[in-house]
C-alpha positions as CSV (number, residue, x, y, z in Angstrom):
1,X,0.0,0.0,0.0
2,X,1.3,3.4,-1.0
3,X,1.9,5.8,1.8
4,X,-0.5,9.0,1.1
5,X,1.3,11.5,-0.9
6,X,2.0,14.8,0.8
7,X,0.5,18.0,-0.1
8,X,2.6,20.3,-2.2
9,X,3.1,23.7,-1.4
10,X,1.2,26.7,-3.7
11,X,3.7,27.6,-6.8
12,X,4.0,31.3,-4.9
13,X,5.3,29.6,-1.3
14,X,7.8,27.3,-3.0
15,X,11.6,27.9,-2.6
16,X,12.7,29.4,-6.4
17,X,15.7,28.1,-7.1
18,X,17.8,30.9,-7.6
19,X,17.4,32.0,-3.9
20,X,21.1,31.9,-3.2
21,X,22.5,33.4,-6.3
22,X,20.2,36.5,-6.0
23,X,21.4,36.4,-2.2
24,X,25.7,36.6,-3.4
25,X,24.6,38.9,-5.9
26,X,23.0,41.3,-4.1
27,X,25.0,40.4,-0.8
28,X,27.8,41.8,-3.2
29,X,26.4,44.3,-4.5
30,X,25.0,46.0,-0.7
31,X,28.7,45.4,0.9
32,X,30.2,47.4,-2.4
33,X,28.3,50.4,-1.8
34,X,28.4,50.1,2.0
35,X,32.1,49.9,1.6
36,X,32.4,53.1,-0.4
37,X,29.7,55.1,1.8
38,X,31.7,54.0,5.0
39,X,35.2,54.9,3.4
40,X,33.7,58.6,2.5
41,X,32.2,58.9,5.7
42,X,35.9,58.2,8.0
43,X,37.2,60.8,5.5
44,X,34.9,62.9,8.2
45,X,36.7,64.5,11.1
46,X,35.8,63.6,14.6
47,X,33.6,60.5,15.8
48,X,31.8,59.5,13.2
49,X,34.3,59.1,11.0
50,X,36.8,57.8,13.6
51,X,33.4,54.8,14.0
52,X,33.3,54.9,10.1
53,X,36.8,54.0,9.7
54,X,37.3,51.4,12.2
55,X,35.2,47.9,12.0
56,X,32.2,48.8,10.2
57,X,34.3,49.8,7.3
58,X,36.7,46.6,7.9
59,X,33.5,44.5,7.9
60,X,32.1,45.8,4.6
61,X,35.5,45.7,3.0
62,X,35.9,41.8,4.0
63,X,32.2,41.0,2.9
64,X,32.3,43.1,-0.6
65,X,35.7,40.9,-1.7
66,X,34.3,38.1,-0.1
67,X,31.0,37.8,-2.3
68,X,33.0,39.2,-5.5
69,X,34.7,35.9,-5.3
70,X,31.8,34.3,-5.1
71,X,30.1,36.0,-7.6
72,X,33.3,35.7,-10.4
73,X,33.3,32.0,-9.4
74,X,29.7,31.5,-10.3
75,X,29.7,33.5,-13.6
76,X,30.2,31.4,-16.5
77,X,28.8,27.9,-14.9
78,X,25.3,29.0,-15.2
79,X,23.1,29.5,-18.7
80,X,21.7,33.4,-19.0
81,X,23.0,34.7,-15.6
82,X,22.3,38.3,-15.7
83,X,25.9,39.3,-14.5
84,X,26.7,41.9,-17.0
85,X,25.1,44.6,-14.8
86,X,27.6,43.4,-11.8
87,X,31.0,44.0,-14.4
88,X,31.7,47.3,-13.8
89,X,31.6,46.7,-9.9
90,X,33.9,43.0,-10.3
91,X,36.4,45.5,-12.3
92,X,36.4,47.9,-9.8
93,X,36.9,45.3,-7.1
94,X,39.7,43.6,-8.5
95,X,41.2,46.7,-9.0
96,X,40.3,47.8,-5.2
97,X,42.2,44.1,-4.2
98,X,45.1,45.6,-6.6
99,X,45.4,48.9,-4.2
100,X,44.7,50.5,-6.9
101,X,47.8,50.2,-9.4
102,X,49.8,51.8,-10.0
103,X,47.7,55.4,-8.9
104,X,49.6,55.3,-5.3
105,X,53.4,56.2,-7.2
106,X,51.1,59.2,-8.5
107,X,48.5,60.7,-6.6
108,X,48.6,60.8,-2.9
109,X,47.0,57.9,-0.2
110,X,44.1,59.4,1.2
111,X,42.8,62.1,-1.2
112,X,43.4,58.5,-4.1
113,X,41.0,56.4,-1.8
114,X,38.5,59.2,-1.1
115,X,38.5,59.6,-4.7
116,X,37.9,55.5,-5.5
117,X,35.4,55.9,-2.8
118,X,33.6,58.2,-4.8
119,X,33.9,56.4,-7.8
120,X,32.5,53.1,-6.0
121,X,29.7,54.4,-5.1
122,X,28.7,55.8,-8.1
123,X,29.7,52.5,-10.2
124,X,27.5,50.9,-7.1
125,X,24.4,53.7,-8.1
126,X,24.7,52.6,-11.6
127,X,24.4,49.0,-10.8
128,X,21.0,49.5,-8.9
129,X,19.6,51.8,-11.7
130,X,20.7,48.5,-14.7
131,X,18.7,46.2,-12.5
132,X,15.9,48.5,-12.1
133,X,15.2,48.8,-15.6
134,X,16.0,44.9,-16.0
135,X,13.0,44.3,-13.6
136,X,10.6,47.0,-15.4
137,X,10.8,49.2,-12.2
138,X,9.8,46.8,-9.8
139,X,13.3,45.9,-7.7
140,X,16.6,48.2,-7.7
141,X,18.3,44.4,-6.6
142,X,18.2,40.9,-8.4
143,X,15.1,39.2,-8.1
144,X,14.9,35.2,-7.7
145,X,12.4,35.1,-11.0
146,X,15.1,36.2,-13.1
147,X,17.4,33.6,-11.8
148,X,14.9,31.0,-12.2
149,X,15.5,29.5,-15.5
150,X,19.4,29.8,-15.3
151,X,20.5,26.2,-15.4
152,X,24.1,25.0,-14.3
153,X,26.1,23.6,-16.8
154,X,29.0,21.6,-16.6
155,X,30.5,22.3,-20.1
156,X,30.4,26.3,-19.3
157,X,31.6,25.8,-16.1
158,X,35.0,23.9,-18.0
159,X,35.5,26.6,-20.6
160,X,34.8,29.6,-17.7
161,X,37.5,27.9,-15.6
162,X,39.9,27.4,-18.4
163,X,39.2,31.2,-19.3
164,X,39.7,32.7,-15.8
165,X,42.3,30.4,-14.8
166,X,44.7,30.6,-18.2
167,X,43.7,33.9,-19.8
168,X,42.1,36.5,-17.2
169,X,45.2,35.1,-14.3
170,X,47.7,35.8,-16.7
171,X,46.2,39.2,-17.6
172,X,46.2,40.5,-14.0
173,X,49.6,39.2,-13.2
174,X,51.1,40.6,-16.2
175,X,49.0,44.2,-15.3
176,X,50.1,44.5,-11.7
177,X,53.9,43.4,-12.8
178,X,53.7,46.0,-15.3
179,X,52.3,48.4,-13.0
180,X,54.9,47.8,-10.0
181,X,57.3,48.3,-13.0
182,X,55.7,51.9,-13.3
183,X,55.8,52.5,-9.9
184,X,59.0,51.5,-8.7
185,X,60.2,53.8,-11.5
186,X,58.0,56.9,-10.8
187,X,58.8,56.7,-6.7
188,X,62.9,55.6,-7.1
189,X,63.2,58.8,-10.1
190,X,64.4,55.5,-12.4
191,X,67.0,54.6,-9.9
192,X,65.5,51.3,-9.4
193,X,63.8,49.3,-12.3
194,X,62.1,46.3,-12.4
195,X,61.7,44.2,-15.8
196,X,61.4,40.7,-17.1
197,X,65.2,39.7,-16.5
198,X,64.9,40.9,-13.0
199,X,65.7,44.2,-10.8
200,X,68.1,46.6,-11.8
201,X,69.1,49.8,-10.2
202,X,70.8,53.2,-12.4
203,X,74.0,54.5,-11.6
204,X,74.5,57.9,-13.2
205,X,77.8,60.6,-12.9
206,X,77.6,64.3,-13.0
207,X,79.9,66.5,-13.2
208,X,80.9,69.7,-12.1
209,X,83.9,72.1,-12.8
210,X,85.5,69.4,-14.2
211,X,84.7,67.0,-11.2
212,X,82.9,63.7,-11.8
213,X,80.4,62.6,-9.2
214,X,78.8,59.2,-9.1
215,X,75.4,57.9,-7.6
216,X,75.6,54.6,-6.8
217,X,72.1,53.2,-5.7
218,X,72.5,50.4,-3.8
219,X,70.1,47.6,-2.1
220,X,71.0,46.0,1.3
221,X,70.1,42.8,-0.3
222,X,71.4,41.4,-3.8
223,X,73.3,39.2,-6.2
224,X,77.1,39.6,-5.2
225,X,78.0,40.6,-8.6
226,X,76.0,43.4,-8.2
227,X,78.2,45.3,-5.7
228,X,81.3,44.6,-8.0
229,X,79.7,45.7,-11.1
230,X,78.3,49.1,-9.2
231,X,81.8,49.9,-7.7
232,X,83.7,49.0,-11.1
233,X,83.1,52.4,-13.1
234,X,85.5,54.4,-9.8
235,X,89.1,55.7,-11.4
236,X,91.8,53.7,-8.7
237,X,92.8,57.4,-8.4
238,X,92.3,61.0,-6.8
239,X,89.2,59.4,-5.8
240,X,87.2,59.4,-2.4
241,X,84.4,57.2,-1.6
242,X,81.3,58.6,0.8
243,X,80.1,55.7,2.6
244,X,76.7,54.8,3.4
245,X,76.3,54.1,7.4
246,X,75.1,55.4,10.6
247,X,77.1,55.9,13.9
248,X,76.2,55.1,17.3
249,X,78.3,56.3,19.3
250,X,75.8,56.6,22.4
251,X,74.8,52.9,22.2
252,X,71.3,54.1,21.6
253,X,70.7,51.0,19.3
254,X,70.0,47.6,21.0
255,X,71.7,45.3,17.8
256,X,72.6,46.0,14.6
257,X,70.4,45.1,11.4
258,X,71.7,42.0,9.9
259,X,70.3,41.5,6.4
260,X,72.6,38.1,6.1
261,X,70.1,35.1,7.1
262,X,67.1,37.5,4.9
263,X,69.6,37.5,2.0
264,X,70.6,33.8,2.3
265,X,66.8,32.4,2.7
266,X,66.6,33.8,-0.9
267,X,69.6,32.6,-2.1
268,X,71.3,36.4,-2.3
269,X,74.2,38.0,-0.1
270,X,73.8,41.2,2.1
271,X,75.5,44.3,1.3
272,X,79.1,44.4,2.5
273,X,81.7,47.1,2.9
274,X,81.8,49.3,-0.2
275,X,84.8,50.8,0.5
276,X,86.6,48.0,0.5
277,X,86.1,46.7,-3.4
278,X,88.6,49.1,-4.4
279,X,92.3,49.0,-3.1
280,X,93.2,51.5,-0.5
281,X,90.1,53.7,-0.9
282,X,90.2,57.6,0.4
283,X,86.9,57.8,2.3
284,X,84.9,60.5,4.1
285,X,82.3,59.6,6.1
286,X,79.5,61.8,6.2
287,X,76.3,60.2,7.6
288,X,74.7,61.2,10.6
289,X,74.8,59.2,14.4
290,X,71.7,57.7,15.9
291,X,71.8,60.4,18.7
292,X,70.7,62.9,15.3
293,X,67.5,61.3,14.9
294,X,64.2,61.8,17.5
295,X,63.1,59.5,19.9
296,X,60.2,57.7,17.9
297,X,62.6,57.3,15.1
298,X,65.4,55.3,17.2
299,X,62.2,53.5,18.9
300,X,61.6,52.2,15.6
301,X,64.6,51.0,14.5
302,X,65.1,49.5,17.6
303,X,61.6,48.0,16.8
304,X,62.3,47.2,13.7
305,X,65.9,45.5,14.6
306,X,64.3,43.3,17.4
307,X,61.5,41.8,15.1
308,X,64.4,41.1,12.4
309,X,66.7,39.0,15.1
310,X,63.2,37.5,16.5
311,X,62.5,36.4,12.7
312,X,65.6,35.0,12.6
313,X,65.4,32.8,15.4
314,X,62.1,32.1,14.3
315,X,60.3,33.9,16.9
316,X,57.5,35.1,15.4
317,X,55.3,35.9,18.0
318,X,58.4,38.6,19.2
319,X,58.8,40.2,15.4
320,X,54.9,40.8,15.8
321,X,54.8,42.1,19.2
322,X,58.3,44.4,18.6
323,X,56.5,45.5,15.1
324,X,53.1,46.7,17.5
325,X,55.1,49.8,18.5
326,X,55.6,50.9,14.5
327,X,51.7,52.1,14.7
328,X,52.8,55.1,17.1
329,X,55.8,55.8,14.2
330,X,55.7,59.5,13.5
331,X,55.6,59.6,9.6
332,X,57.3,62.9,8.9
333,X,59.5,62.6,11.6
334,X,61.1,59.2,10.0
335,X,61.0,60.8,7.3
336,X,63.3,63.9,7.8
337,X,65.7,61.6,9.8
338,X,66.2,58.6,7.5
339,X,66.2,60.5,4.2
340,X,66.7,64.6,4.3
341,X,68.7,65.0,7.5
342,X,71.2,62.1,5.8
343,X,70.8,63.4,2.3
344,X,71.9,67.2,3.6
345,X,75.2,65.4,5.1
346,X,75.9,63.9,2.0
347,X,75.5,67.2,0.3
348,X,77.7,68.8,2.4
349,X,80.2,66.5,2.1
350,X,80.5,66.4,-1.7
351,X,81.4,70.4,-1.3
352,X,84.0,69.3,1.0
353,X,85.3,66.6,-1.2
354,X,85.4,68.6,-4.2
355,X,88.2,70.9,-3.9
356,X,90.4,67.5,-2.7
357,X,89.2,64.9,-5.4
358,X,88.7,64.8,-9.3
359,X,86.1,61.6,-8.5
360,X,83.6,61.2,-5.9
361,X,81.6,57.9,-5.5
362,X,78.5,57.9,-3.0
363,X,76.8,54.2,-2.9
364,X,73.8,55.0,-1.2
365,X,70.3,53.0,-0.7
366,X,68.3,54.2,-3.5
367,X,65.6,55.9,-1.3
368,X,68.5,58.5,-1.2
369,X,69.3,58.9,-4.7
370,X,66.6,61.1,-5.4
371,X,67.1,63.6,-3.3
372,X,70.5,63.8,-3.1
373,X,69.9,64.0,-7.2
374,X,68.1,66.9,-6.3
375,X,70.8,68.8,-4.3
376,X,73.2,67.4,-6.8
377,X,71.3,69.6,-9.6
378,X,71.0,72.9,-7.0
379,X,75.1,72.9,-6.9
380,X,74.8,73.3,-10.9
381,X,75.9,69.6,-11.7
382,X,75.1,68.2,-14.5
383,X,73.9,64.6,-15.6
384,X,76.6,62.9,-18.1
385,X,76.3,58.9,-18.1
386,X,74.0,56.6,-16.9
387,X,74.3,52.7,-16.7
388,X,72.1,49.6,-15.4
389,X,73.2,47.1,-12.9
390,X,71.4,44.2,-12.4
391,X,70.5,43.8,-8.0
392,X,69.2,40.0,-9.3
393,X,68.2,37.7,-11.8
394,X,65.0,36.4,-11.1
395,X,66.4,32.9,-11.9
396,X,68.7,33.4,-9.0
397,X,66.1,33.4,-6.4
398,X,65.3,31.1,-4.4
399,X,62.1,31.3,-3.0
400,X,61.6,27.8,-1.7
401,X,63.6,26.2,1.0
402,X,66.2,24.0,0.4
403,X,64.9,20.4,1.8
């Protein structure tokens, strides 16, 4: 005997089946514009924009890339899926995930994400006004009936993989290596460039009343050719080296950096002694001492000294918890210690070298090289020769452990 057959539920009371795709889309679509409303409003001064900025805003930013994943995973797998409304938003998204490459070399932090703000919300507006004319006025979000007859299919779900996975990946790779290329090269004035061989850094001489002066950008960490080849282009004679490298003589540093065990876990060398890849250099030192700098500047390095040694012994619980004091790090303040204060030394040391040499080498981090570039061109020096060196070959990387 056949058990009686249940009754069925009116057509209107039944579950439609596109339920949870209208939910991801439109879950998507409400964290996108609630992440660019909360990003204008904690540009606000005071409270509510201090509230704006803090978790609400972190929330929203989670949930909006969350659901675009979601929603670029489920496009292609499904037969008519309205998503063409959603593209301009998915664009903008995975150009959001990109930090917004490469506008930061360009246009300043805050006034650039105000700005993309802006520009979410109105992508955002013009997402609800497509879907309100796709629904004849009657919903500004995706309704379940017009996800109703959108059937999966395996087939389009093969070819939609094979498309993201070996076309679109390879697109947005090759956009934000191209970008970090323009960046590097906009915020390093060319002193450091970045291509498909590898990183390379430009060493360029001036000269002035018949003196030759050579920048020498340098990295702490690199191939050991690299220092070599930078050093190679310095005359033996009536030559004087300015070396890179800060004093302490009031102890005020616990430890020293040591780039060694970052350089070897990479398969490069640290930067060694400059002045001692040529035979019996002259040198003037000319950089400042630790006591120069202020007192959230040496907290910093100190900071920043203890979390490399932690890392090294592979603490990391003690690199994050020396790396908590960076938040209180006085931007400006670093700034004018590290880079100007420093960069003014070296400026006044080339005037003192240039009545005593004919050649005057200064290998210098690259962060310096533009603004000692700068003070190089306000002495009436003029740019002669420039040359690449290659830091590294990307092939000379090692980026996996050895076993």
């Amino acid at each position: 005997m056949q058990p009686p057959a249940l009754p069925s539920l009116p057509p209107e009371q039944q579950p439609a089946k596109g339920d949870w795709k209208a939910f991801t889309f439109n879950a998507y679509l409400l964290s996108f514009l609630a992440e660019g409303a909360l990003t204008v409003l904690a540009a606000i001064p005071g409270p509510v924009g201090k509230f704006a900025g803090g978790f609400p805003l972190s929330l929203a930013g989670m949930a909006s890339m969350t659901f675009a994943l979601l929603v670029i995973l489920v496009i292609g797998s499904f037969r008519s899926l309205p998503w063409r409304a959603f593209a301009p938003a998915l664009a903008f998204s995975i150009w959001e995930g990109c930090i917004y490459l490469p506008l930061p070399a360009f246009v300043d932090w805050r006034p650039l994400v105000l700005s993309a703000a802006c520009l979410q919300l109105l992508i955002g507006g013009g997402t609800l006004m497509a879907l309100h004319r796709a629904s004849s006025g009657r919903s500004m979000l995706l309704r379940t009936g017009q996800l109703v007859h959108c059937p999966f299919s395996l087939s389009r779900t093969f070819l939609a993989g094979v498309l993201k996975l070996f076309i679109l990946t390879p697109l947005l790779l090759a956009y934000i290596g191209w970008s970090a290329q323009v960046m590097l090269k906009k915020a390093s004035s060319g002193f450091l460039q970045l291509d498909t061989n590898g990183l390379f850094t430009e060493a360029r001489t001036y000269e002035k009343d018949g003196h030759k002066i050579y920048l020498l950008p340098t990295v702490h960490i690199a191939s050991p050719n690299f220092y070599e080849m930078l050093m190679e282009s310095l005359p033996a004679e009536r030559s004087v080296i300015l070396p890179e490298g800060v004093t302490d003589d009031k102890k005020l540093m616990r430890s020293t950096l040591d780039y060694s065990i970052a350089a070897d876990s990479v398969g490069l060398s640290a930067q060694p002694d400059l002045t001692k890849r040529k035979q019996e250099p002259n040198v003037l030192h000319c950089d400042a001492d630790i006591s120069d700098f202020s007192e959230s500047t040496i907290r910093l390095l100190n900071a920043v000294t203890f979390a490399m040694h932690a890392a090294s012994d592979g603490d990391a619980l003690g690199a994050i918890q020396a790396l908590t004091g960076l938040e209180n790090a006085h931007s400006n303040e670093l700034i004018e210690d590290i880079l100007e204060k420093r960069n003014q030394r070296v400026s006044a040391g080339v005037e003192k070298a240039l009545p005593l040499f004919e050649h005057i080498a200064i290998p210098w981090g690259v962060a310096h090289m533009p603004g000692i570039e700068r003070d190089l061109f306000k002495m009436r020096a003029r740019k002669t020769d420039s040359r690449r060196v290659q830091v590294f070959n990307w092939r000379e990387l090692r980026l996996f452990p050895e076993k």
